[in-house]
C-alpha positions as CSV (number, residue, x, y, z in Angstrom):
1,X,195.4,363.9,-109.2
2,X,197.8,360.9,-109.4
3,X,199.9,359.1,-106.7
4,X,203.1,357.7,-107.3
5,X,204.0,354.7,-105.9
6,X,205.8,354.9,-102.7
7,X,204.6,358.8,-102.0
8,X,202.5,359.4,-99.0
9,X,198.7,360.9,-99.7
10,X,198.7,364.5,-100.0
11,X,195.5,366.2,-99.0
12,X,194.7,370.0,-100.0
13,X,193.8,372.4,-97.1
14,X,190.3,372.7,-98.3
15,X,189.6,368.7,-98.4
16,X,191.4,368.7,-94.9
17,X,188.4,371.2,-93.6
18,X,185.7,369.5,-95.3
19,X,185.9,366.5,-93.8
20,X,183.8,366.6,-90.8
21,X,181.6,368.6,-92.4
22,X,180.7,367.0,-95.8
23,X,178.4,365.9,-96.6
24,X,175.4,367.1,-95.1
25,X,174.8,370.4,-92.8
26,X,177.4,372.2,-90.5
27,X,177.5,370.4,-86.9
28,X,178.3,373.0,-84.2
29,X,181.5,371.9,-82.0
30,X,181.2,371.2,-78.5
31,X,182.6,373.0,-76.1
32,X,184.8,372.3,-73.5
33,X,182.2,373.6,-70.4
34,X,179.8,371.4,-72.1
35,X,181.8,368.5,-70.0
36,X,182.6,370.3,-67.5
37,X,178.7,371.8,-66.4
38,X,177.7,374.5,-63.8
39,X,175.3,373.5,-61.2
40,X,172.8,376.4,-59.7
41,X,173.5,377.9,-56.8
42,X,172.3,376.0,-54.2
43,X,172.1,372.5,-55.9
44,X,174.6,369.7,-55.2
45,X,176.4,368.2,-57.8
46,X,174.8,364.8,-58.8
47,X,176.5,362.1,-60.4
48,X,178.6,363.3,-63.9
49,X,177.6,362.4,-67.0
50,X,179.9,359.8,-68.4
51,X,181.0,359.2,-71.9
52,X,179.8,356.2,-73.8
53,X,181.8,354.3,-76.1
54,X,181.2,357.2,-79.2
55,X,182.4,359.8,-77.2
56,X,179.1,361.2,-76.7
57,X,177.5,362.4,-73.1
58,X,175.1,359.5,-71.1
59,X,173.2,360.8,-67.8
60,X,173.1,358.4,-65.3
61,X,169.3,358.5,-66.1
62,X,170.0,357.2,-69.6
63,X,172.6,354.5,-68.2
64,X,170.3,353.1,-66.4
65,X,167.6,352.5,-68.7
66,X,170.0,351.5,-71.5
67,X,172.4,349.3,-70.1
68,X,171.2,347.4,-66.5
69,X,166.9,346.8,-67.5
70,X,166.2,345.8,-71.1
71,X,162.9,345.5,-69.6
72,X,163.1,349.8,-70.1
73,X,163.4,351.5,-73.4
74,X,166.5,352.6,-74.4
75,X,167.3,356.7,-74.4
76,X,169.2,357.7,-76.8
77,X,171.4,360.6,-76.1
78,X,171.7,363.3,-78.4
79,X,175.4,363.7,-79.4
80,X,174.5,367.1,-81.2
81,X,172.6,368.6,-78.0
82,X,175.0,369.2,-75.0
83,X,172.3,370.6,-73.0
84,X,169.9,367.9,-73.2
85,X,172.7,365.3,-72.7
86,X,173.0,367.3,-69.6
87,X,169.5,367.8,-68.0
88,X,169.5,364.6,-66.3
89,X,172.2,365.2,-64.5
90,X,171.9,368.8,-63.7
91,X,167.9,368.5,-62.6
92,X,167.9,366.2,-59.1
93,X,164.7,364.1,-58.3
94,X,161.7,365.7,-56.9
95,X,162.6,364.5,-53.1
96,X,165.9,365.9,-53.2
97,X,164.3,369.2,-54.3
98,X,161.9,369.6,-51.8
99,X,164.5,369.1,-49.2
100,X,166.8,371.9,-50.5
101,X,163.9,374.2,-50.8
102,X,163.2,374.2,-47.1
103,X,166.9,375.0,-46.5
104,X,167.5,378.9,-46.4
105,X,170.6,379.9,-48.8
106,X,172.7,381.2,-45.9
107,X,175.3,383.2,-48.5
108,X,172.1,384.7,-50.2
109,X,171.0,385.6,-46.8
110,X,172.4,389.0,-46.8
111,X,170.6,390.7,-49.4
112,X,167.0,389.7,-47.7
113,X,164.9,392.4,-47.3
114,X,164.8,391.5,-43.4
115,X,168.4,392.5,-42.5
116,X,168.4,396.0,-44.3
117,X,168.6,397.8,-41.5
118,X,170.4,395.1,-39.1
119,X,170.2,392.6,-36.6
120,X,170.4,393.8,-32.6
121,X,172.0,391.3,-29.8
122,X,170.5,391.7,-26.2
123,X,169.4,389.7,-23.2
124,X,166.4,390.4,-20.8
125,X,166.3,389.4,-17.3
126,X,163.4,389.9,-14.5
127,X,164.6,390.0,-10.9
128,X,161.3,389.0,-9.8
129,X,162.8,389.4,-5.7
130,X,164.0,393.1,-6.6
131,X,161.5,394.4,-9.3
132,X,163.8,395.0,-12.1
133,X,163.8,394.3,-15.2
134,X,167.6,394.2,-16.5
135,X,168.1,394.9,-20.4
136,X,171.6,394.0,-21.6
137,X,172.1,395.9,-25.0
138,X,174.9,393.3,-26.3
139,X,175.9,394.7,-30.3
140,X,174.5,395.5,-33.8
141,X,175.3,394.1,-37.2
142,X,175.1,395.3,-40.6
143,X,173.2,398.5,-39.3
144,X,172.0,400.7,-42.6
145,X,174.4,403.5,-43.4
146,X,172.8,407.2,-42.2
147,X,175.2,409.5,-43.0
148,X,177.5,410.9,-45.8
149,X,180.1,408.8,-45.5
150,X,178.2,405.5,-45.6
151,X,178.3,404.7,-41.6
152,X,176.4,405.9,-38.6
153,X,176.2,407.2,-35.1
154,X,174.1,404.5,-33.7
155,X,172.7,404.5,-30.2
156,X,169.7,402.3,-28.8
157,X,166.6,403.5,-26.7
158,X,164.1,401.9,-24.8
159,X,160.7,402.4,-24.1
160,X,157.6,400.4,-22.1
161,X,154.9,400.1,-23.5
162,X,152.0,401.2,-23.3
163,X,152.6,404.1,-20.8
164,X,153.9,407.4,-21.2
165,X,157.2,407.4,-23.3
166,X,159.2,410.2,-21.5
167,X,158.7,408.5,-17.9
168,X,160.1,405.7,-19.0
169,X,163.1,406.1,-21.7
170,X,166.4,404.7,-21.2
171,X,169.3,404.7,-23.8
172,X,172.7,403.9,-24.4
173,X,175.7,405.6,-24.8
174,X,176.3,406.9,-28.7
175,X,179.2,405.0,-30.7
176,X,180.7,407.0,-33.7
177,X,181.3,405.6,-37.2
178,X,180.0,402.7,-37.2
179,X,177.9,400.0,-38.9
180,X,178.4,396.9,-36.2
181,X,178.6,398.6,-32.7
182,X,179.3,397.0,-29.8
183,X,177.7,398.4,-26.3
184,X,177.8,395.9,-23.7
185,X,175.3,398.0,-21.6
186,X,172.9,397.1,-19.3
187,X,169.9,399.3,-18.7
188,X,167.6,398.7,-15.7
189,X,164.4,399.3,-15.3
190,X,163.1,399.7,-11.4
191,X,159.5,399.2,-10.1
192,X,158.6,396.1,-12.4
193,X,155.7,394.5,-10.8
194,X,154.3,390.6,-12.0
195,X,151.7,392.5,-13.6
196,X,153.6,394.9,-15.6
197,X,155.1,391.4,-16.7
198,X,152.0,390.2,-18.1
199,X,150.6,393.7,-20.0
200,X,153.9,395.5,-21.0
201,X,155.4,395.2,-24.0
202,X,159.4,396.5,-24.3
203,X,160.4,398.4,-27.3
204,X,163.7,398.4,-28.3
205,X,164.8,401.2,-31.0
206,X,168.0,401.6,-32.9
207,X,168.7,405.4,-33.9
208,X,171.5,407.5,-35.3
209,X,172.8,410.4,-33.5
210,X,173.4,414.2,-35.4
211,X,174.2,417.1,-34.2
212,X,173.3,419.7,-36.4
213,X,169.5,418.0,-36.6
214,X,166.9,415.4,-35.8
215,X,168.3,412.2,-35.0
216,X,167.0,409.4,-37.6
217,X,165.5,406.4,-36.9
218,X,167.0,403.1,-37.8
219,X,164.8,399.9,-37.1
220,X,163.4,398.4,-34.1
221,X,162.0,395.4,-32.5
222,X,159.4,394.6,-29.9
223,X,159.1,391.9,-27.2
224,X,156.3,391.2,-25.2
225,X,157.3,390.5,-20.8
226,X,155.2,388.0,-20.9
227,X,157.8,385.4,-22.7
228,X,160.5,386.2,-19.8
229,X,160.6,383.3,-17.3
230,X,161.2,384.8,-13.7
231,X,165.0,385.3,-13.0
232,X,166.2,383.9,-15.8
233,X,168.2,385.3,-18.8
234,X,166.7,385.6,-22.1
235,X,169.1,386.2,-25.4
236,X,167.5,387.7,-28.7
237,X,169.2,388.0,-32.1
238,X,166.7,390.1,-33.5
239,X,166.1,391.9,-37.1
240,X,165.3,395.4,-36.8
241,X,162.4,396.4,-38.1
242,X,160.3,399.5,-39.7
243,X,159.1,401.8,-37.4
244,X,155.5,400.4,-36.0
245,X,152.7,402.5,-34.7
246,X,152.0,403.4,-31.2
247,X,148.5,402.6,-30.1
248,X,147.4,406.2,-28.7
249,X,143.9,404.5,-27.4
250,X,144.9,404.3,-23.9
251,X,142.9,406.6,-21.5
252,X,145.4,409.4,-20.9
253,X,143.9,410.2,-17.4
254,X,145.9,406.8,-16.1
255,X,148.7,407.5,-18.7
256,X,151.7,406.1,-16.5
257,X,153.9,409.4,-14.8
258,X,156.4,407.0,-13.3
259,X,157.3,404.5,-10.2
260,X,157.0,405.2,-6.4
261,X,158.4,403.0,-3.7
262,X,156.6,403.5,-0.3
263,X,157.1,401.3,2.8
264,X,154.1,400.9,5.4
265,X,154.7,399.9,9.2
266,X,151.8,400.0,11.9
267,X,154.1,400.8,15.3
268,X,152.3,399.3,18.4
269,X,155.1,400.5,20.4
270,X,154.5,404.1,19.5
271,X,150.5,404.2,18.5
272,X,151.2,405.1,14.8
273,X,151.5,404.5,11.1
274,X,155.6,405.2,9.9
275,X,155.4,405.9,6.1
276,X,158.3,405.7,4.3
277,X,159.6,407.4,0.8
278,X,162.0,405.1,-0.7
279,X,162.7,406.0,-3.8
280,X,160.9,406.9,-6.8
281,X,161.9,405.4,-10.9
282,X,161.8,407.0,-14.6
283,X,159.5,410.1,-13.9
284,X,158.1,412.3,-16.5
285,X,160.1,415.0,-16.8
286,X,158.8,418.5,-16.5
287,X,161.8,420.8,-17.4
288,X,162.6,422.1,-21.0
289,X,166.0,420.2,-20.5
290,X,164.7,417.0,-20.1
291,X,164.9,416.6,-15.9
292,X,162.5,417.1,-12.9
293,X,163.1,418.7,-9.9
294,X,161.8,415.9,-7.9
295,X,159.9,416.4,-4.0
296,X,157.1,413.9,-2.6
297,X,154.3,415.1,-0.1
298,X,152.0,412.6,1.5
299,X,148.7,413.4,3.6
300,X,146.3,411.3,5.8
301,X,142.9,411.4,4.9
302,X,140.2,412.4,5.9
303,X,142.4,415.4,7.3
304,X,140.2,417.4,9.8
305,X,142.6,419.3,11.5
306,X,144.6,419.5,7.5
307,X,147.8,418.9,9.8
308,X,148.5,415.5,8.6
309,X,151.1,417.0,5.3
310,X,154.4,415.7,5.3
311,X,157.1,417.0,2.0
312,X,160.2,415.5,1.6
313,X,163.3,417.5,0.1
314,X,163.9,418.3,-3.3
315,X,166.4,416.5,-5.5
316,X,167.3,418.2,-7.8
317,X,167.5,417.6,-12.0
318,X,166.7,413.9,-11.6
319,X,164.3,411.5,-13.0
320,X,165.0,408.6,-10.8
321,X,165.5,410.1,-6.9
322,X,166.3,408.3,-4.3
323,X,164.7,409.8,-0.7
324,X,165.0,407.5,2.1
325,X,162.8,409.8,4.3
326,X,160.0,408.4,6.8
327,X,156.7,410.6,8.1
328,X,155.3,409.2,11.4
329,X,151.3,409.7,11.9
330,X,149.9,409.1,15.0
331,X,146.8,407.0,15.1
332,X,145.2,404.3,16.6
333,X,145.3,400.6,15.0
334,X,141.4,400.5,14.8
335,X,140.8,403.8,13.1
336,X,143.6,403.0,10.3
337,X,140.2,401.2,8.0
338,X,139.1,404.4,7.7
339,X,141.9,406.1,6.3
340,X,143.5,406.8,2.9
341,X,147.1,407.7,1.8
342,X,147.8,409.9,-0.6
343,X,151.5,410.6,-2.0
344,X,151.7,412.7,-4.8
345,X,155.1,413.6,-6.6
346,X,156.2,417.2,-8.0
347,X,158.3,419.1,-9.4
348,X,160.1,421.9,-8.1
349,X,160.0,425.4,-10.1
350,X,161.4,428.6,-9.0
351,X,159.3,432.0,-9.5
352,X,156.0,429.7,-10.9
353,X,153.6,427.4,-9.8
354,X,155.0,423.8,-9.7
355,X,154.6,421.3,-11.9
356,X,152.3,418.3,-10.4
357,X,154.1,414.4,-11.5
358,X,152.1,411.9,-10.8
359,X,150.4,410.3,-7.7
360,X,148.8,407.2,-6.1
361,X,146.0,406.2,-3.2
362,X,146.5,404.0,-0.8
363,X,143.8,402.4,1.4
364,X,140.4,400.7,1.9
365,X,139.3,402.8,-1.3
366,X,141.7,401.7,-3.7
367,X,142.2,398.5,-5.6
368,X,144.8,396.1,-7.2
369,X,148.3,396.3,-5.4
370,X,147.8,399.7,-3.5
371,X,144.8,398.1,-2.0
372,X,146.6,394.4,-1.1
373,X,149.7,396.7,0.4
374,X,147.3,399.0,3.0
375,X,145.9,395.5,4.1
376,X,149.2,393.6,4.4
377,X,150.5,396.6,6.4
378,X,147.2,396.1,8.7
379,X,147.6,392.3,9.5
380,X,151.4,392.6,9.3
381,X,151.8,395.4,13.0
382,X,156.0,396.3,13.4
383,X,156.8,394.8,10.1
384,X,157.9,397.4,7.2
385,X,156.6,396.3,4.0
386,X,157.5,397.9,1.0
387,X,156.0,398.1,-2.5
388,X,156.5,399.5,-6.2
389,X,153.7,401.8,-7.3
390,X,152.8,403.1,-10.7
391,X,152.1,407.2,-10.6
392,X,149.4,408.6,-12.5
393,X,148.4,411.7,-13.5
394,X,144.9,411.5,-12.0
395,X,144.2,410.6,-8.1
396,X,140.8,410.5,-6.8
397,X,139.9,413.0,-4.2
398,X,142.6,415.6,-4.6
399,X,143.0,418.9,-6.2
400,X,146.6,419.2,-7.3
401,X,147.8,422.5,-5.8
402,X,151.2,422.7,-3.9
């Protein structure tokens, strides 16, 4: 093809697109996200790649041993490879790496396996002076959906453990449709002695609520007393977790029945023991809708005239009565060392036998508190001194007939 003078070079539309391509093989083009890279999740951005005086990508890796050390070798960055021209920018140094590894991903942090069922919010306090244990049941988060419509009727109950589980079960009230309730309830717990403090272990469980069946379980979390500091408030943000088994080794003959507080007072004025029934805490219950008929009978023993039974009155459909009744027993001071209390609880049934509780001993004979409460009372004369008692379902020396 010819030119003439003073014309400006045509070029055909198939020279025009061989140009960057011939001669030799087809290069690929670059992309525009090939400048512009994504970092993983996670990572910080390091320094950008730069562009050298071609046009091509440098990492700061490859700037540095090109341009400030001769002493290094030169890299060469590949002009054709985007990705390589990339890696030492996008890969940090090993330090930085295992610093970011110890980190948790808190965005990623919802779809761990440990939240699936939800996280409860609550605070424990002991009242050492008033033996209670106080169990504020603050709100859940991101409990797992139950029913149809992908929420829940969530409630929370409480048990101590071990001991018998219907004696001592609070709960909550039950919130509808939702998935991040809030209670702001406080459940007490009454007759929590130091020692309880140190064995028990207080299980928490989140459960939804149906009507028309079996409530479900949701998760639930343990927490041994023995981390509570006396009179002072503990908070937990706990995950809920799988259902745990109950260790059913305990011997059943002390299986726990409830609390009992008794008062003692050695009258010199009047020549007698005064014996007082307080108030008794989280019986079992005996009746098919989930109460007790509560009444308390105490005796003196050994009883050789048998006119030494005292009964209080019966409150009725209660797990947690309150009395306030005292039983006077003559007796001289001296002969008290030779005595033994016996209280036993009951429950009150109509046209059948009823139902024994639980009791406890008092005296010379018995051991651990009940034994260090009949000996204050005897050094202590005119002073009332009460004390918490566990009940149990076996007591030495009597045959439980009403």
């Amino acid at each position: 093809m010819t030119q003439r003078k003073g014309e400006k070079p045509t070029i055909s539309i198939q020279e025009h697109m061989a140009i960057d391509v011939c001669p030799g093989p087809i290069q690929p083009i670059k992309q525009i996200s090939d400048y512009f890279p994504r970092y993983p999740r996670g990572l910080p951005p390091t320094e950008p790649a730069l562009l050298n005086r071609a046009g091509s990508l440098r990492s700061p890796a490859a700037r540095h041993n090109s341009g400030d050390d001769p002493a290094h070798s030169r890299v060469a960055v590949d002009d054709d490879n985007p990705d390589r021209a990339f890696s030492g920018a996008a890969a940090p140094s090993p330090a930085t790496t295992g610093k970011k590894e110890e980190e948790p991903d808190v965005e990623g942090y919802d779809s761990d396996d440990s939240t699936t069922l939800g996280t409860l919010d609550f605070s424990l306090l002991y009242d050492q002076e008033n033996n209670a244990l106080h169990c504020t049941i603050n709100k859940a988060k991101g409990l797992k959906p139950m029913d149809h419509n992908g929420l829940s009727d969530p409630y929370v109950k409480l048990h101590l453990l071990p001991g018998a589980s219907k004696a001592n079960k609070l709960r909550t009230k039950t919130l509808r449709n939702t998935l991040n309730p809030v209670w702001s309830e406080t459940l007490t717990y009454y007759g929590i002695t130091d020692e309880d403090m140190v064995r028990k272990t207080l299980r928490i469980s989140v459960c939804d609520e149906d009507k028309f069946r079996h409530n479900e379980f949701i998760g639930e979390t343990r927490i041994p007393l023995k981390k509570l500091k006396p009179n002072q408030t503990k908070n937990f943000y706990n995950c809920l977790e799988k259902q745990l088994p109950i260790d059913k080794t305990d011997d059943k003959s002390l299986e726990e029945r409830g609390r009992i507080m008794i008062s003692l007072k050695y009258s010199s004025q009047k020549s007698g023991l005064v014996v007082g029934i307080v108030r008794c805490a989280h019986l079992a219950a005996m009746d098919a809708n989930g109460f007790s008929d509560p009444y308390v009978k105490t005796y003196l023993k050994p009883d050789e005239n048998k006119k030494s039974k005292h009964k209080t009155a019966v409150k009725k459909k209660t797990l947690n009565p309150e009395f306030n009744e005292e039983f006077f027993y003559e007796i001289k001071y001296a002969d008290l060392s030779k005595k033994t209390l016996e209280v036993t609880v009951w429950d009150y049934d109509i046209g059948k036998s009823n139902d024994f509780i639980g009791g406890v001993s008092l005296g010379i004979s018995a051991n651990g508190e009940r034994l260090k409460h009949w000996f204050d009372c005897l050094k202590n004369k005119d002073k009332k001194i009460e004390r918490w008692h566990t009940l149990t379902n076996e007591l030495p020396g009597t045959t439980f007939n009403d």
